[in-house]
C-alpha positions in Angstrom: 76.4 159.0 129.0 78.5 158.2 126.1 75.7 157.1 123.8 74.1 160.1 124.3 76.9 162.5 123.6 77.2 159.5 120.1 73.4 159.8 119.9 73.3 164.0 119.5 76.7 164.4 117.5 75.6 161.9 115.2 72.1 163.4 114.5 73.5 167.1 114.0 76.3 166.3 111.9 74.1 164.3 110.0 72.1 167.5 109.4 74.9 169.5 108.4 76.5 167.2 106.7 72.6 166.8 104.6 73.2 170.9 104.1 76.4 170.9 103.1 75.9 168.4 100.2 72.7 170.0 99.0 75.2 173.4 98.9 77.8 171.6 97.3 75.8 170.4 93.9 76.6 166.7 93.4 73.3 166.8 91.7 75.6 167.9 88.4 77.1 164.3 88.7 73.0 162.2 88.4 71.1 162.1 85.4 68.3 164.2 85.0 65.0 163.2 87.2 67.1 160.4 89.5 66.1 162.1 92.7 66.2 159.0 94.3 69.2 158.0 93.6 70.6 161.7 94.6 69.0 161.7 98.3 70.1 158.5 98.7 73.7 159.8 98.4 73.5 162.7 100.3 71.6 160.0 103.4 74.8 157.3 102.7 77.5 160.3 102.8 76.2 162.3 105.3 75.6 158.8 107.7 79.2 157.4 107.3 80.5 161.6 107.6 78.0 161.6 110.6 79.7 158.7 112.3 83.5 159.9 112.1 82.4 163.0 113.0 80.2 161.2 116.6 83.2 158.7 117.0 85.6 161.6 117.1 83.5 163.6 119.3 83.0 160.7 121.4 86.4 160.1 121.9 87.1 163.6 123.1 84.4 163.6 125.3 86.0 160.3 127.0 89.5 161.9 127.6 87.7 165.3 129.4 85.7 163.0 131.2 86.9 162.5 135.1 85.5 159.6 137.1 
């Protein structure tokens, strides 16, 4: 059950994290025409946010959870 509850938090923070970043314009901080480079920020960003944001969620999920 806990990899699941990982599983979903990591995919939809992932997402929002993805939309925040687009909002946020890093793209300022590339050179012009390295879209590459710039979705592979956002993707590296948004996994390592992604995964503090599952591990916490996680971890909250194990205290509420009653055997």
């Amino acid at each position: 059950m806990d990899n699941q509850v990982y599983l979903i938090a990591l995919l939809l923070s992932a997402v929002w994290m993805i939309e925040v970043l687009k909002a946020s314009n890093f793209e300022k901080a590339f050179k012009q025409n390295k879209v590459w480079q710039i979705k592979s920020f956002y993707v590296i960003i948004a996994l390592v946010g992604a995964h503090l944001i599952a591990s916490f969620i996680e971890r909250v999920f194990e205290l509420f959870q009653f055997n």
